[in-house]
Structures are given as structure tokens and as C-alpha cells.
C-alpha positions as CSV (number, residue, x, y, z in Angstrom):
1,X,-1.5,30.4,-94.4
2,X,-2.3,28.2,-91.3
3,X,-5.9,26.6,-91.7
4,X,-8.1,27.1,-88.7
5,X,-11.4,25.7,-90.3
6,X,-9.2,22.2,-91.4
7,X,-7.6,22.0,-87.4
8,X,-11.3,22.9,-86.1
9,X,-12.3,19.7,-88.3
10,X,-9.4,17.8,-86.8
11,X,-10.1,18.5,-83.6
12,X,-14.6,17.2,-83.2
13,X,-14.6,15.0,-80.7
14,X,-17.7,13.1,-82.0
15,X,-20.8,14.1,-79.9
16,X,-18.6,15.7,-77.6
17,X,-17.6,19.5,-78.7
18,X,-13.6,19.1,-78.9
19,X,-10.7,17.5,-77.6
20,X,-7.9,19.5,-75.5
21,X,-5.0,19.4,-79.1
22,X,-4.2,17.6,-81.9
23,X,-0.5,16.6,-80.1
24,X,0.9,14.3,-77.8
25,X,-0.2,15.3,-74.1
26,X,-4.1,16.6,-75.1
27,X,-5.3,14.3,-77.7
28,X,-8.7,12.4,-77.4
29,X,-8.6,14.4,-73.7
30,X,-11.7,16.7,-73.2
31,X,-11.1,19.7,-70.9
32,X,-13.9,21.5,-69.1
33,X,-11.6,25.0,-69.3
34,X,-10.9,24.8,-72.7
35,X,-13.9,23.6,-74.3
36,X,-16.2,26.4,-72.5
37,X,-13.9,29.2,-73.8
38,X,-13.9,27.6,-77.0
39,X,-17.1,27.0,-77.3
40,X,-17.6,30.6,-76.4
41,X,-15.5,31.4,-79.0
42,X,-17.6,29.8,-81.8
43,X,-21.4,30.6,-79.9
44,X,-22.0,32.6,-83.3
45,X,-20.4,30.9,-86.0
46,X,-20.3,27.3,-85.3
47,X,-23.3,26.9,-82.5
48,X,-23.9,23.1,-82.9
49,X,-20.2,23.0,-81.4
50,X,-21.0,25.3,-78.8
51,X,-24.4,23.1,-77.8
52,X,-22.2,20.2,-78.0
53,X,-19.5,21.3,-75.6
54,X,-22.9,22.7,-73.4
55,X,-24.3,19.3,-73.2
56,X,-20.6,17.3,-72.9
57,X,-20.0,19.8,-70.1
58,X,-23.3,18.5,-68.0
59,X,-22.8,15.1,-68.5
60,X,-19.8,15.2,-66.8
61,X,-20.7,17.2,-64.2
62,X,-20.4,17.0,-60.6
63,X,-22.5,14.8,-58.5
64,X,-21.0,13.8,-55.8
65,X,-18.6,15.0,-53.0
66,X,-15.5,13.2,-53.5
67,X,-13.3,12.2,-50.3
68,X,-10.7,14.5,-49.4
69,X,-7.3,12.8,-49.5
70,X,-5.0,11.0,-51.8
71,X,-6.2,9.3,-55.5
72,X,-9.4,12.0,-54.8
73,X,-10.7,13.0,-58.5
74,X,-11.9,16.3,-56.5
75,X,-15.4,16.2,-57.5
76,X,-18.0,18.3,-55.9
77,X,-21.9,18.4,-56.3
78,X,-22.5,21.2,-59.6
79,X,-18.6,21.2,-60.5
80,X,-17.8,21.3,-63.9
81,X,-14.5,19.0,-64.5
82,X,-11.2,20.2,-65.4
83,X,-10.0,16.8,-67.6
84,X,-11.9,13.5,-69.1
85,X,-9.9,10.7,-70.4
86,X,-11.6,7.3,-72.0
87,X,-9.9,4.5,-73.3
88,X,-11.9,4.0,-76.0
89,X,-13.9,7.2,-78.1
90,X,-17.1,5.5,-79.3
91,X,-15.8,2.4,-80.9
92,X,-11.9,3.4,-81.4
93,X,-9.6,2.6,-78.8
94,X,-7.4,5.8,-78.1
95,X,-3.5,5.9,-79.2
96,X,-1.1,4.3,-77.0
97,X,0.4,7.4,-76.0
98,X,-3.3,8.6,-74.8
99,X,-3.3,5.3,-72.9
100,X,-0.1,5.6,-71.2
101,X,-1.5,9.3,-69.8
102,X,-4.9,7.5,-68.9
103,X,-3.2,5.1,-66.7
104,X,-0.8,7.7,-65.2
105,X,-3.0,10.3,-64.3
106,X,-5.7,7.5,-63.1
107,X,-3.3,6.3,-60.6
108,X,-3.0,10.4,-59.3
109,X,-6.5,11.8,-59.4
110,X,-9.1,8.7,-58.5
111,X,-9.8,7.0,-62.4
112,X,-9.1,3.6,-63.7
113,X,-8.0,1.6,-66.6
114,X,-11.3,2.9,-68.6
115,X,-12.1,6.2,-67.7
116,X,-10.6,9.1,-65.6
117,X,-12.8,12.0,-64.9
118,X,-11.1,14.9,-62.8
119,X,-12.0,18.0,-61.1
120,X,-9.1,20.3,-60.1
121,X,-10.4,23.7,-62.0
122,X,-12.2,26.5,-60.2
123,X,-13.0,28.4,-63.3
124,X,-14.4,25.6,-65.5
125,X,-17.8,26.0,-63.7
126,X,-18.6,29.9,-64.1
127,X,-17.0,29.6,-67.8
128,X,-19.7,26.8,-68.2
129,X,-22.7,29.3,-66.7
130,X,-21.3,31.7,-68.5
131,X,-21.4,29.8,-72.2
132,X,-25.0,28.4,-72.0
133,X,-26.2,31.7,-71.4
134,X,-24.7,33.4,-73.9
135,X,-25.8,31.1,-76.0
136,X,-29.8,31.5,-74.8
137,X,-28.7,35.2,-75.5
138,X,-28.0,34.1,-78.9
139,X,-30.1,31.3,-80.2
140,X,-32.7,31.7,-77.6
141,X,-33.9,29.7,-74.5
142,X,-35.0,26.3,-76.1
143,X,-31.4,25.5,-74.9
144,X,-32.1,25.3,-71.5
145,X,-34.7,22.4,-72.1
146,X,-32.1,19.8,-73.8
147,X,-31.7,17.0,-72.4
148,X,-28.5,14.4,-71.1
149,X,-27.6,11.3,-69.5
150,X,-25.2,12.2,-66.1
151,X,-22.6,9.9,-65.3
152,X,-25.2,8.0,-62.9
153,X,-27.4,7.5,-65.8
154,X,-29.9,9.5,-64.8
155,X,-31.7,12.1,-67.1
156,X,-31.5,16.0,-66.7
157,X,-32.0,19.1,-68.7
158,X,-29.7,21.9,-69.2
159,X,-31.9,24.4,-66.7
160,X,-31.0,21.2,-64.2
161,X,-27.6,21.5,-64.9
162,X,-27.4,25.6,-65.0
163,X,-28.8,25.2,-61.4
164,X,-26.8,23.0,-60.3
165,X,-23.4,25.2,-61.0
166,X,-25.0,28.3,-59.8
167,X,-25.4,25.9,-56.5
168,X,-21.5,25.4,-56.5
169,X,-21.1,29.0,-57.1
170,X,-22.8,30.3,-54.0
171,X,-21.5,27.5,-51.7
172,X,-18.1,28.2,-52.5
173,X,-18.9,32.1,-52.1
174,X,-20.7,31.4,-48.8
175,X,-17.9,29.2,-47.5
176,X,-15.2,31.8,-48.0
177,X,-14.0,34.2,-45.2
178,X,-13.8,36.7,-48.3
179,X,-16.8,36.2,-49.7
180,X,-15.4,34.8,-53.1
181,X,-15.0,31.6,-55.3
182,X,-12.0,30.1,-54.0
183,X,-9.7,27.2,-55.0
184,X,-7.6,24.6,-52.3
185,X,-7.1,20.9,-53.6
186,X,-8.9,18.0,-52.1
187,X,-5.9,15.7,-53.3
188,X,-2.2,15.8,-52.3
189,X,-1.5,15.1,-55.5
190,X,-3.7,17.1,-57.8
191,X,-3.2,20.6,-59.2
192,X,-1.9,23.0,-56.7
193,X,-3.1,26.3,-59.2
194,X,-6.6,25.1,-60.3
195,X,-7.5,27.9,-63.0
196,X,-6.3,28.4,-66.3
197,X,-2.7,29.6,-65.0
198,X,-2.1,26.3,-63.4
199,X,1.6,26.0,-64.0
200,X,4.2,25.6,-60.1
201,X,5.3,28.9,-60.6
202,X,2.2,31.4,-62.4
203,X,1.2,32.8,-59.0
204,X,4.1,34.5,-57.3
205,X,4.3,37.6,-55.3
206,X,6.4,40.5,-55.6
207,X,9.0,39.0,-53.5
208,X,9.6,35.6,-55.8
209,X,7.7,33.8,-53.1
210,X,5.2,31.6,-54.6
211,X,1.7,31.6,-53.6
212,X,0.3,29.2,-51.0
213,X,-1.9,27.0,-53.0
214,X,-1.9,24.8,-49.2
215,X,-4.6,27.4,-48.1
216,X,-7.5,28.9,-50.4
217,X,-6.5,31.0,-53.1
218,X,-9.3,34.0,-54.7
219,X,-8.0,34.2,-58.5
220,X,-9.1,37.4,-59.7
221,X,-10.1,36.5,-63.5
222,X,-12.3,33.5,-61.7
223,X,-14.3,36.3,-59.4
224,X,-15.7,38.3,-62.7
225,X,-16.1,34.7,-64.4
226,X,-18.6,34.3,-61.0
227,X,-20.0,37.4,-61.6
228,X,-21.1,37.2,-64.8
229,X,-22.5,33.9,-64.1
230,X,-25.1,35.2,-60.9
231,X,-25.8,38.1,-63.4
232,X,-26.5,36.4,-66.3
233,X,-28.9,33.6,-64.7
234,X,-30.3,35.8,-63.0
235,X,-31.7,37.4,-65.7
236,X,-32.2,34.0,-67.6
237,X,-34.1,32.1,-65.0
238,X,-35.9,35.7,-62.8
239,X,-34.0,34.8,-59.9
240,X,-33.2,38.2,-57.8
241,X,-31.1,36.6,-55.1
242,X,-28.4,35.7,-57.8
243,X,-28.8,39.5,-58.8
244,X,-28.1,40.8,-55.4
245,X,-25.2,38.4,-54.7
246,X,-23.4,39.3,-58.2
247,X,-23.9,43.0,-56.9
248,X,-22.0,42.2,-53.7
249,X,-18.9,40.4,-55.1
250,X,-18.6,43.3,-57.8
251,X,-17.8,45.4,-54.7
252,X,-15.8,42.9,-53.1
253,X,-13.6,42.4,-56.6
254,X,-13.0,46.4,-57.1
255,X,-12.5,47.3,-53.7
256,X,-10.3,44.3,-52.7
257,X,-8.5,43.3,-55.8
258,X,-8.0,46.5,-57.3
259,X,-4.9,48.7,-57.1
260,X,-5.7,52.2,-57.9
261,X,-1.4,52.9,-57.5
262,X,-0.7,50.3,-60.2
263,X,-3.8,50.9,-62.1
264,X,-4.3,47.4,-62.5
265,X,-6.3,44.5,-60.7
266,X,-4.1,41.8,-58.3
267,X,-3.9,38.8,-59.7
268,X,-5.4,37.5,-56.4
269,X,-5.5,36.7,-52.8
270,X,-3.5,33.9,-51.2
271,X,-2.8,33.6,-47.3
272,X,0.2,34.0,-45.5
273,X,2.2,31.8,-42.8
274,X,-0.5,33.4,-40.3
275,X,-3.0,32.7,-42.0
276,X,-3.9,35.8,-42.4
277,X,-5.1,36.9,-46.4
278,X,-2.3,38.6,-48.8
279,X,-2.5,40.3,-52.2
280,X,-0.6,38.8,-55.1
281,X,0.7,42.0,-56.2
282,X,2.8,41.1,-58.7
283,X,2.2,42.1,-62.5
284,X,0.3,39.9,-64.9
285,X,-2.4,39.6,-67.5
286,X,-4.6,38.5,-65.5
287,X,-6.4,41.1,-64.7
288,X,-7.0,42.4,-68.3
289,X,-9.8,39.2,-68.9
290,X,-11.8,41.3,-66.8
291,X,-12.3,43.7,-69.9
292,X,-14.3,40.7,-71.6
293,X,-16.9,40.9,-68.5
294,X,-19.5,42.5,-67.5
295,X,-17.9,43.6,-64.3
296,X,-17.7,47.5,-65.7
297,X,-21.2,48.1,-66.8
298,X,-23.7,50.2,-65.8
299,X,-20.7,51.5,-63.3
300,X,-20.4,55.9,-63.5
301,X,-16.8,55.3,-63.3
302,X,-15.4,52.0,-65.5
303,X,-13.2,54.4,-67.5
304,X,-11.1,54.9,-64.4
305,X,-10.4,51.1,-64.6
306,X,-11.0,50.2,-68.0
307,X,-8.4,53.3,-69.4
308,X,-5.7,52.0,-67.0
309,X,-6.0,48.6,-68.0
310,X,-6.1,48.9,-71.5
311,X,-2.6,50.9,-71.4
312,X,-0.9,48.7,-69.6
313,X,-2.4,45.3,-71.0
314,X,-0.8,47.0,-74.7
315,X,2.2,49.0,-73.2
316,X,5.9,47.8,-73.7
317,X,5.9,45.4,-70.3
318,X,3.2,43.5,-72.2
319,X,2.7,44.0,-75.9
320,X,4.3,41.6,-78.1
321,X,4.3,40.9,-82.2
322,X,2.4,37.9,-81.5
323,X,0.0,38.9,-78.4
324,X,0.2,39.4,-75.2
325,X,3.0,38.2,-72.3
326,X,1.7,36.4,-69.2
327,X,3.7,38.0,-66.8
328,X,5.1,41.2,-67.2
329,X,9.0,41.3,-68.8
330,X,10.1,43.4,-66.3
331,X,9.3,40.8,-63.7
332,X,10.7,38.4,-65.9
333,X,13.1,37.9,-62.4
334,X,10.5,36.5,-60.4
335,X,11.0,33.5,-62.2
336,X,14.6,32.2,-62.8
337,X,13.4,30.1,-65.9
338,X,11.3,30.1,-69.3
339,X,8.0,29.3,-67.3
340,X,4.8,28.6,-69.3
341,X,2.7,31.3,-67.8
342,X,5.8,33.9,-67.4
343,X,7.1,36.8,-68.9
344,X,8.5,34.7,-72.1
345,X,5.3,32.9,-73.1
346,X,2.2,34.5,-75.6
347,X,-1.0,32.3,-75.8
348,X,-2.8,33.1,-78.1
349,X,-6.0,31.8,-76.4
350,X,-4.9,34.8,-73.4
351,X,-4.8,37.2,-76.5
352,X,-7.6,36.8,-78.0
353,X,-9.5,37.3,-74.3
354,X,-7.8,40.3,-74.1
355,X,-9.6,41.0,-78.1
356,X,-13.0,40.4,-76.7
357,X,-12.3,42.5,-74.1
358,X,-11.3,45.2,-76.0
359,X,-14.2,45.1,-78.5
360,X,-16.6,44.8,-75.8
361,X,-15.4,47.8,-74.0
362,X,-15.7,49.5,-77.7
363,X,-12.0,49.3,-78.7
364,X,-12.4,47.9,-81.4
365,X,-9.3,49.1,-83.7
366,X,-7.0,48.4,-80.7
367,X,-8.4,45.0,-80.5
368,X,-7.6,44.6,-84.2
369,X,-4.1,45.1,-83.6
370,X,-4.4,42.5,-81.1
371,X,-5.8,40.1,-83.5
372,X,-3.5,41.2,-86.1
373,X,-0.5,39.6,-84.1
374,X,-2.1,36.8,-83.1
375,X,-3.2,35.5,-86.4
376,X,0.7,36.9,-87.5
377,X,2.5,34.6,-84.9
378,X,0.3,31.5,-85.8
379,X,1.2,31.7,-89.4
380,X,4.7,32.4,-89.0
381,X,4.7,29.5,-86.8
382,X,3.0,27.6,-89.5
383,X,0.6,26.2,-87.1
384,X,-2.2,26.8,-84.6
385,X,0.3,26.6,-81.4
386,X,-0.7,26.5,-78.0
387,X,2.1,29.5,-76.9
388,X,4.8,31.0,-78.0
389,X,8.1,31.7,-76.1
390,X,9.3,35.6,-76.8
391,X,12.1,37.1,-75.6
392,X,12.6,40.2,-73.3
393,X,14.3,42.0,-76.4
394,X,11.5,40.7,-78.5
395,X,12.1,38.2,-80.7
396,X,9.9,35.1,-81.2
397,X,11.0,30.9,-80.9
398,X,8.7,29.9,-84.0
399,X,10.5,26.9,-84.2
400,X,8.0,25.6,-81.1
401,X,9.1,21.9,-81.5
402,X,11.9,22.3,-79.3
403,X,14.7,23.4,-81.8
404,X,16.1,26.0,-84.3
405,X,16.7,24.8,-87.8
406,X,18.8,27.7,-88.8
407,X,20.7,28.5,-85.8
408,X,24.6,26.7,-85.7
409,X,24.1,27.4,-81.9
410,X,21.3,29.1,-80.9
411,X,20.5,30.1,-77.5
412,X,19.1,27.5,-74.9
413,X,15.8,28.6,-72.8
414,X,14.8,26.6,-69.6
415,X,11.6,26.0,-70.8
416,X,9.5,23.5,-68.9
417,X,7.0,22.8,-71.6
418,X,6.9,22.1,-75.4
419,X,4.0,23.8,-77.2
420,X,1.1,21.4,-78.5
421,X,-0.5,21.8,-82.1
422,X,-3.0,22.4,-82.8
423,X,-4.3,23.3,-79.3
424,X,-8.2,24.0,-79.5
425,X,-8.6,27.0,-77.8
426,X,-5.8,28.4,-80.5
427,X,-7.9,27.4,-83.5
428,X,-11.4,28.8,-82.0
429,X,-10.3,32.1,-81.3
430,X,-7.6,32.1,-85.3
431,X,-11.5,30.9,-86.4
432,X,-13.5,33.8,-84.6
433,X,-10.7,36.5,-85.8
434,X,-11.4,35.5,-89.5
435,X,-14.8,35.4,-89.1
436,X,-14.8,38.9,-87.4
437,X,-12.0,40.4,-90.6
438,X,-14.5,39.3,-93.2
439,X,-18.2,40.0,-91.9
440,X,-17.9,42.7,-89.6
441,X,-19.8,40.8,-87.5
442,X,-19.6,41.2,-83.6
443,X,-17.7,39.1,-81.0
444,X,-20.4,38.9,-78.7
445,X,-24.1,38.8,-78.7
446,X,-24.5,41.3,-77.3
447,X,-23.6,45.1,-78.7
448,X,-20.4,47.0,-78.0
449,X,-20.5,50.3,-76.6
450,X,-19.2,53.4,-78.1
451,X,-18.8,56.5,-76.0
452,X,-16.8,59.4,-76.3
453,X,-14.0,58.4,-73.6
454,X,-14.3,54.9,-75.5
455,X,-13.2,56.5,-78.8
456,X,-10.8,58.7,-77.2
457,X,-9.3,55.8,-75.3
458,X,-9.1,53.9,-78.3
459,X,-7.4,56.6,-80.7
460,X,-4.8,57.5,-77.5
461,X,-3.8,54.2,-76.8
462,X,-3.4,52.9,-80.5
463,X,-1.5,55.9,-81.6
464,X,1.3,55.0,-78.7
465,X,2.0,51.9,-79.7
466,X,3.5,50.2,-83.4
467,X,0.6,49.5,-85.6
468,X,0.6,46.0,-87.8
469,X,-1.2,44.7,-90.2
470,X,-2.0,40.9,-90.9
471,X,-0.7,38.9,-92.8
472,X,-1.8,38.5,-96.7
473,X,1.3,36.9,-98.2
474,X,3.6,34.3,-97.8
475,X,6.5,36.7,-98.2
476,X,5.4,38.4,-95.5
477,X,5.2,35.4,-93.3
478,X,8.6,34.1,-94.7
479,X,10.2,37.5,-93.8
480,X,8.6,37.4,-90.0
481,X,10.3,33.5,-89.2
482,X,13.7,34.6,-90.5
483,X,13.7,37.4,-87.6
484,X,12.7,34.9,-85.2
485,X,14.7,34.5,-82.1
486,X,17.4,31.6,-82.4
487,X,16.1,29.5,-79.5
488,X,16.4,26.1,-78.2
489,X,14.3,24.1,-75.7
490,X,16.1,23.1,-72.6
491,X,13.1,21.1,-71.3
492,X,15.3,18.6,-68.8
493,X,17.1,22.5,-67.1
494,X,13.9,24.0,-66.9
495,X,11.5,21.1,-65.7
496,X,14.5,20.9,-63.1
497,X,14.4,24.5,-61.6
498,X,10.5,24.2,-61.7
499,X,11.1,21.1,-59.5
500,X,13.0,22.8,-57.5
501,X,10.8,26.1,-57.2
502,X,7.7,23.9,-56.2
503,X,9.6,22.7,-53.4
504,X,11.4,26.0,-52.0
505,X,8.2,27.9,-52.7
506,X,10.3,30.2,-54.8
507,X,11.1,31.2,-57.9
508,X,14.2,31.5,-58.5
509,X,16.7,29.1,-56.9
510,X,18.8,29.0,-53.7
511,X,22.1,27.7,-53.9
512,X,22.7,24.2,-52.6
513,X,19.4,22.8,-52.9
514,X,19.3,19.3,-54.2
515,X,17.0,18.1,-57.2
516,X,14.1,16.4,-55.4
517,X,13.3,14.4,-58.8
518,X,10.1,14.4,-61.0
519,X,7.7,16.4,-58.9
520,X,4.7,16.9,-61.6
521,X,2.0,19.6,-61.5
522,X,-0.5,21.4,-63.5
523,X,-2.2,20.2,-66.6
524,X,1.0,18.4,-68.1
């Protein structure tokens, strides 16, 4: 069995919560994204990492506006950071693969030879609201009176920095013609998709066209993150005005991003060549992180969104026996390659969202099953992987290191990215599973519901689709790799069509277009 507790241990950044992985691209690197939903993920059972990541998180926060242009790191008053490199982590100089990335990136997104510090996420800043009050919700509000050093030098307390994102939260709500938290990059050269899905080709409508990341972009996921941040700190700090604006973009998420046809949210809203703003209608998980918000409480009618969702987030077009797809298989066309956020690839870090979403809307044996296939697909992959690429048809590429040891010649994927292990936000949520199996104990502070729709929903659902149970054996986990799909890694084919697909703003390719060369994006 795959240790989560040892690659937990392996992964303490000293003083500063945890780094990204344990592999090549994400070692010694601290991300603002990944280490709030970590962090979340281990609030109750290792809080001293969670208060770690809190206070990392306001040190490097925001305190400037940052030029708009190229070499900008993107930083913005409030804004939590997306990536932090250093060359040297207390007294050890990093690796000199770590080093090589430092200097790279620094050249791209405003660092230098020492330290790069860069801002391209939208989502890192409600995810960090969102973790230091859930932790005051926990382990009470002493938290809030901690104290850091900012990047300046100066001294602040959590409360300080709490403010201070709230801040970035209403500005960015205030300066958007739709009245949410949008994303458009300062810097030619920085991420076009800054939220979790920030791979060329993850947003893409119906049509294969991609979204315009050269105009602001709404992601739907990062509009309940919002939410439960004016909520929550509104009730933390007795601040109504947060209250009433949280009320106002609940309205503007369910009657603008949800599709009452589909039964399903949009992934989001990008603008057209006019200008004018467009739904990204096509169909991805997205929409099912909303389950792990508060977004549907309190409202006389959430089963008519949270039934819907829950089908279709564990239906056939989704459901895997290792978690859940990114995209939709049956838009698996959209996209004419294996791309990272697509129909072929199952984080487990998207999966377990989708568990804590599930248990908090009082599913809690469908998010077992859930939780059952991640923890099945990490063992059987004999490591804490950052994704897994699955097949249409189903099977699984455990062999994540790029090639099949049984295979004579097994089948090539245009993948555009080999999976890192251990990958934090993997270990945190294998960690939280175990530690939810063995006590009983709750996901979240606070207390799921249980209603009788609830227990209907859950009985309906579960009973549609094929029930597993985890792992307890090796056997078990022997027999589940010698079904696995015999896969190879074409990484130079696929980073190829994804340069391609950045440039066309399509994804799949048109013929006679001519390789533009290395065009990178996104958080590799």
C-alpha cells in the first residue's frame, strides 16, 4: 500500500506548509493553489500544517500593483500568489534542476537569480479566505491574531491579511461588467488560464474553439470559491456589507452560469470577437466543486441543482475506477490530443473535491465510492500521482512515468504532460480519506446535512452506478495494474498539437498549419 503519512513527511517545506511535489517540475516550489486546498485538506488532522500554509500564504502576499506588460510577476495589492521559487530553502541550496526552472521562469514572470514570486492564479486568493476561516471555525479565532513578516519586512497579523484579500475580492467584483471575480493576464507571457485548470486547451467551447483568455474570463468554480469567502468573513469579522455582496453573486452564479437544460453549471463566461460575454457550454467537472460550497444552503430549492449534479458528476460521461474525468468522454473530440485537464485525465486532487462535496451535501456513501477509487488508483499506481490518463473504454495508464513495462507495443497517447509523484495535493486528500475510513470523523467542521431527498438522492444515485470497495490486499492491487491500459507517453506529439492549438485557438488541428515551436503555458 502507497504511504500518504511518509509522502506528507517528504513533502514539509520547513516553516512553510508544503512544496508543490516530490518530482522534477514542483520540488522546493510553493504554490498558493495547492497549498490552500491542501491545507484545507488536513485543517482537522494535521492543523500546524494548515497554520503554516495560512501564515506562508500572507507572507507572500500581494502588496503592490505590478506593471502591466512583459517580465510582470502579476502582483496586485491582497493577491495571494500562484508560484514561489528560492534558490536556497533555509540554508540548502535547491537541486540543480530546481535552479534551472528558477532561472527560466524568472526571466518570464518578473524574478531573479534568488527568488521568483508570481501571481497568475485567480483562485488562490478566495481558497486562502476560505482556509483561515475554516480553520477559526475549527480551532477557534486566536488564528486571526498571528503574526508575519511581508515581503517588505513589515509586520502584520492574519486579520491584516484576511482583510486585505477580501479587498482584492471586491475590487475585482466591482471592476467587472458581470459583477464577478475575473481573470485576464498582466504579462504577455504568463498564464493565459489562471485557475486550477490552467492547461492551453481546459477551457473550450462547444464548438472546439478555445476560450479567449485575451479578454476577462468568470471561471465558475472561482465565483463559489468568492462566495464562500464574503460569507464566511462576514460572519468571522461582523462585517454585513460582505454578507450582502456574497448574496448578490449567489444570484448572479445560479442565474448566469447555470443551465437548467443540461442540469449542470457552465464552466464559465469568456467574450467573444465583439466583445460581447459568451457561455462556455461545454461539459466538465467543473461545476461539481460547487457541491463542496456553501453556495446551496439555506436555498428552498438546492435539490434541483444539487440532484442534477450529483448524477452527472458519477454518471458514465464522468465516473471512472480511479475518480473522476476532467472533461466529459464524450467530448473527448473537443480536444484532438491526451490534454491534462481533458476527457483522458483523473486527478485525484479533482476527486476528492468532488468527495467533500458529496459528504457535505449529505452523500456520504456516494462519496465513499468516490474515495474508494481514488485511494484504488493511487495504490495500483504504487504512488501518490498527480493524474492519471484513462481511456474512453476505460482502462487506466498506471505506468505514469511515460511507458508500459508489459506492453511489446502498446498504444501511444499525445499526452502533453508526465505525471509528478508525489504531488501534495494527491497525498492531503489519500491522508484525509484514511483518516475519514478509520474515525468516522467528518470532512468539514462543520456538520453534514441529512434530509430526506439527501438520502433518497444518495440511495438513487449509488444504486445506478458499479459499487467498489478499497483496496485491502496486495492481490487485489496486483490484479487492478495487470488490467491497466497498455499506454505510452507521446509527450514530443502531444506538446506539439498543444502548440499548435494555442496558436489556432482550437482544439483540434487544421491541416497545413506549421509547428510554431516551444510555445509554453500553464504551470509547467
Amino acid at each position: 500500500m502507497v504511504s500518504a503519512t511518509a509522502d506528507l513527511a517528504s513533502l514539509r517545506a520547513p516553516g512553510r506548509g508544503l512544496y508543490g511535489s516530490g518530482g522534477v517540475l514542483f520540488k522546493d516550489a510553493i504554490f498558493g493553489r495547492d497549498s490552500a486546498i491542501a491545507g484545507q485538506d488536513l485543517i482537522l488532522i494535521a492543523p500546524e500544517i494548515a497554520r503554516e500554509v495560512i501564515l506562508t500564504l500572507a507572507g507572500l502576499q500581494g502588496t503592490r500593483e505590478a506593471p502591466i506588460g512583459p517580465h510582470s510577476n502579476e502582483e496586485e495589492p491582497g493577491k495571494v500568489h500562484h508560484e514561489h521559487r528560492s534558490l536556497y530553502v533555509g540554508s540548502r541550496r535547491i537541486s540543480p534542476g530546481s535552479e534551472v526552472l528558477l532561472r527560466e521562469l524568472a526571466d518570464r514572470w518578473g524574478g531573479d537569480v534568488a527568488s521568483l514570486t508570481y501571481y497568475g492564479s485567480v483562485d488562490a486568493t478566495p481558497l486562502f479566505v476560505r482556509l483561515v476561516i475554516d480553520y477559526c471555525r475549527a480551532h477557534g479565532g486566536a488564528m486571526l491574531g498571528a503574526t508575519f513578516t511581508r515581503g517588505d519586512g513589515s509586520t502584520a497579523t492574519v486579520r491584516d491579511s484576511l482583510v486585505a484579500a477580501l479587498g482584492w475580492i471586491t475590487r475585482k467584483i466591482d471592476g467587472s461588467d458581470l459583477g464577478f471575480v475575473e481573470f485576464l493576464r498582466r504579462n504577455p507571457d504568463g498564464i493565459p488560464f489562471q485557475v486550477w485548470k490552467d492547461s492551453g486547451t481546459s477551457y473550450v467551447h462547444s464548438d472546439g474553439t478555445l476560450a479567449n483568455w485575451d479578454a476577462p474570463i468568470a471561471a465558475v468554480e472561482v465565483q463559489a470559491y468568492a462566495y464562500d469567502a464574503l460569507l464566511g468573513a462576514s460572519e468571522l469579522l461582523d462585517r454585513a456589507e460582505w454578507r450582502d455582496r456574497a448574496d448578490l453573486l449567489r444570484d448572479r452564479i445560479l442565474s448566469r452560469l447555470w443551465s437548467p437544460g443540461q442540469g449542470c453549471f457552465a464552466m464559465g463566461i469568456d467574450r467573444g470577437p465583439d466583445g460581447n460575454p459568451r457561455v462556455i457550454s461545454s461539459l466538465a467537472s467543473n461545476g461539481a466543486l460547487l457541491l463542496d460550497t456553501r453556495l446551496f444552503d439555506g436555498l428552498p430549492n438546492a435539490a434541483d441543482y444539487v440532484a442534477p449534479m450529483a448524477r452527472q458528476i458519477c454518471g458514465p460521461d464522468f465516473l471512472t475506477d480511479v475518480g473522476v474525468r476532467c472533461r466529459a468522454k464524450g467530448q473527448a473530440g473537443l480536444v484532438g490530443f491526451q490534454d491534462y485537464h481533458g476527457s483522458w485525465t483523473v486527478w485525484p486532487k479533482e476527486t476528492f473535491a468532488v468527495v467533500r462535496g458529496l459528504e457535505r451535501q449529505g452523500l456520504a456513501r456516494l462519496a465513499r465510492q468516490l474515495g474508494n477509487r481514488l485511494l484504488n488508483g493511487v495504490n495500483a499506481a504504487r504512488g501518490n500521482v498527480e493524474f492519471l490518463y484513462v481511456s474512453p473504454d476505460g482502462p487506466v495508464m498506471y505506468d505514469f512515468e511515460g511507458r508500459d513495462i508489459r506492453a511489446a507495443s502498446p498504444s501511444p497517447i499525445a499526452g502533453t504532460n508526465q505525471p509528478e509523484c508525489p504531488q501534495a495535493w494527491t497525498v492531503s486528500a489519500a491522508v484525509a480519506l484514511k483518516h475519514w475510513y478509520a474515525r468516522e470523523s467528518p470532512l468539514h467542521p462543520s456538520p453534514q446535512r441529512h434530509d430526506t431527498w439527501r438520502d433518497r438522492l444518495d440511495s438513487a444515485v449509488l444504486g445506478a452506478i458499479p459499487t467498489v470497495d478499497a483496496f485491502s490486499a496486495r492481490s487485489q492491487i496486483d490484479a487492478a495494474y495487470l488490467e491497466r491500459g497498455e499506454f505510452v507517453l507521446d509527450l514530443d506529439k502531444g506538446r506539439a498539437m498543444d502548440r499548435r492549438a494555442r496558436v489556432t485557438h482550437r482544439g483540434t488541428e487544421r491541416a497545413g498549419f506549421e509547428d510554431p515551436g516551444d510555445s509554453r503555458g500553464g504551470r509547467r
